[in-house]
Every structure is written in C-alpha cells, then in structure tokens.
C-alpha positions as CSV (number, residue, x, y, z in Angstrom):
1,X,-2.2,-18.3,-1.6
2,X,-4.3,-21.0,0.4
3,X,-5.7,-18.3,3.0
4,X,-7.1,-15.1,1.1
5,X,-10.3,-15.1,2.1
6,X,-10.3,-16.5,5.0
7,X,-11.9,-15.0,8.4
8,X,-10.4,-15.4,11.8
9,X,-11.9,-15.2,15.4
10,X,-9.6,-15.9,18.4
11,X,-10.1,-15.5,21.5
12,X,-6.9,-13.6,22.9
13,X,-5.3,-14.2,26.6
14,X,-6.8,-11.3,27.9
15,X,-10.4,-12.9,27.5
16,X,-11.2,-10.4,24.3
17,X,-12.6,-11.1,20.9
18,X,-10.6,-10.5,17.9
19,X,-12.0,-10.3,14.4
20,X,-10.1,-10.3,10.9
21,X,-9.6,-11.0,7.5
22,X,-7.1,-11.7,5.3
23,X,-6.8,-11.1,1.6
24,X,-3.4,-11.0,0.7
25,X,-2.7,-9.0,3.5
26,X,-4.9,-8.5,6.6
27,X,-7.6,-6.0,5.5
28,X,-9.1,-5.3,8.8
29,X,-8.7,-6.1,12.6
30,X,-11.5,-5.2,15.3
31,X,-11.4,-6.5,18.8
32,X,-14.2,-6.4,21.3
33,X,-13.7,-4.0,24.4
34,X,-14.9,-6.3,26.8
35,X,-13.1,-9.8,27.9
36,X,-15.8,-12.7,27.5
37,X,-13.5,-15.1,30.0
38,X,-15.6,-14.5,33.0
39,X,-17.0,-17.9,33.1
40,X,-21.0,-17.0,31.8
41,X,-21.9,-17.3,28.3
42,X,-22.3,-14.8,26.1
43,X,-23.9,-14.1,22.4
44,X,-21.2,-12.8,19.8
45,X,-22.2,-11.8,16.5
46,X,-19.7,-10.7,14.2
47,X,-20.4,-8.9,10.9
48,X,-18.5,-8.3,7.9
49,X,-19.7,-5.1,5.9
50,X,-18.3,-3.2,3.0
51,X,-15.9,-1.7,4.8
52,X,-14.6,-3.4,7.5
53,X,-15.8,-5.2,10.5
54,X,-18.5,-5.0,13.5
55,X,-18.4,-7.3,17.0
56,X,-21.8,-7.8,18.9
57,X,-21.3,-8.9,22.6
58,X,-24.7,-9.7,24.3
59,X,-27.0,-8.2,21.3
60,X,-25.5,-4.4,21.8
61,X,-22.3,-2.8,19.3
62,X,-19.4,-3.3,21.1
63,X,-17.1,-2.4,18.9
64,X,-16.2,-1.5,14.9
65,X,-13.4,-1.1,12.4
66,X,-13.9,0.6,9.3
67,X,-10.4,0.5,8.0
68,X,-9.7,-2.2,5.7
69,X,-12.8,-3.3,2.6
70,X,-15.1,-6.3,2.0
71,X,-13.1,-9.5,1.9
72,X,-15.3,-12.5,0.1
73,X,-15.1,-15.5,2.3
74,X,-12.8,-18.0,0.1
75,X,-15.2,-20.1,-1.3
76,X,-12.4,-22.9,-1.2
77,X,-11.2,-22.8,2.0
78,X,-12.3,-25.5,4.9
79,X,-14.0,-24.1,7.7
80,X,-12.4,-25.0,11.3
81,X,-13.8,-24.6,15.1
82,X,-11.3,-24.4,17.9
83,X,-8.0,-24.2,15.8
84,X,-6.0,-22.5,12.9
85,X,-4.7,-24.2,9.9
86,X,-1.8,-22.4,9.9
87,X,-1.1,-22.8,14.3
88,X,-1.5,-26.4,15.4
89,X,-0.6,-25.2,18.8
90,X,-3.6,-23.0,19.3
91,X,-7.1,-24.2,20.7
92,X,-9.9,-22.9,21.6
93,X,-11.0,-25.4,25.0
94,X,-14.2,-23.3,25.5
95,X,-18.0,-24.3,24.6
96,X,-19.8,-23.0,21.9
97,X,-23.8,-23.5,21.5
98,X,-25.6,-22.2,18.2
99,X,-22.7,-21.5,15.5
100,X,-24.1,-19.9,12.4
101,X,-23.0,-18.5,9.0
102,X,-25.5,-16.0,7.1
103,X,-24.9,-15.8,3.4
104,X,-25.2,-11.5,4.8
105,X,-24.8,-8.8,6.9
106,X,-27.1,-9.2,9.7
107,X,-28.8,-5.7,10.7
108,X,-28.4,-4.7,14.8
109,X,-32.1,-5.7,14.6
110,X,-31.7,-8.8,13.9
111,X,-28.7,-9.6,16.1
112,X,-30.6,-8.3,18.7
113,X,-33.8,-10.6,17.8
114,X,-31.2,-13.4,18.3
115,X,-29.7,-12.4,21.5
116,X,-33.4,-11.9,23.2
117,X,-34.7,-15.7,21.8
118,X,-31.4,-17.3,23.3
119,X,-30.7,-15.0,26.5
C-alpha cells in the first residue's frame, strides 16, 4: 500500500492538532488539548518515539500517546504541506514559518531551545 509510513498532522475544526501514523493500520493518534485557531502563532513540535507519539504547543508537553509503536517514515512517499494525497478537498489556508524534519526524536530540551530562539 502507497501510505504505510506515512505521518499526518491536521488541523481539526475545533482549532486542535492531531498527530498520526499509519502503517497498515493507524498505529497511533494524539491530539493537542489546546485549539491553536486563536489568531497568534504558535511553535508545534511533534515527536515520534518508540512507542507512540508526543505534541509540543509553545515549547511545553501538551499532550502524548503511548498506544500504538514506532512507524518509519516511508522512505518513498512524497512529502505535502497544506493537503492530503488521499482528500483533495482538504487544505490547510493558514501560515506556517520554519518547517523542519529531524532525522530524530528531539529531547523537551531541545524543543524548548527552539521555542525560546523563535518566541
């Protein structure tokens, strides 16, 4: 199947984050417990780690799912901003500033090194 590995971030109508992956099956679903719509920017981190998945809002935890496994980002797959492959109705008409992929996990330390240089 085209999709296993592949990672997902949407923002939902409710103004929350939602992080998962997909492996021939979804493996893991976390979603942030703050809504980010409020019209000021925010830093979001999101971290993948063996077991499951972490969201950063503003360099603190927010929140973390432990429930589904690693899932290796498909080495194949194309990477998209602002829309889904599989949903050509769905688009993301917000800004984004600073997009990064780490080969790793990044430690709170670090996302928190991040969110202090660009806050």
């Amino acid at each position: 199947m085209i999709f296993i590995g592949e990672y997902i971030v949407e923002l939902k109508n409710n103004g929350k984050i939602r992080f998962w992956t997909y492996d021939g099956g979804y493996k893991w679903t976390v979603t942030s417990s703050s809504a980010v719509n409020d019209g000021s920017w925010h830093h979001l981190a999101l971290v993948q780690k063996n077991n499951g998945g972490q969201i950063y809002l503003d360099g603190s935890l927010d929140q973390t799912d432990n429930s589904g496994g690693k899932v290796n980002l498909g080495l194949t797959l194309k990477t998209y901003m602002g829309g889904d492959l599989r949903d050509y109705y769905r688009y993301y008409s917000g800004k984004v500033d600073d997009f990064r992929i780490y080969s790793r996990a990044l430690s709170a330390s670090e996302i928190q090194t991040l969110y202090a240089i660009i806050d």
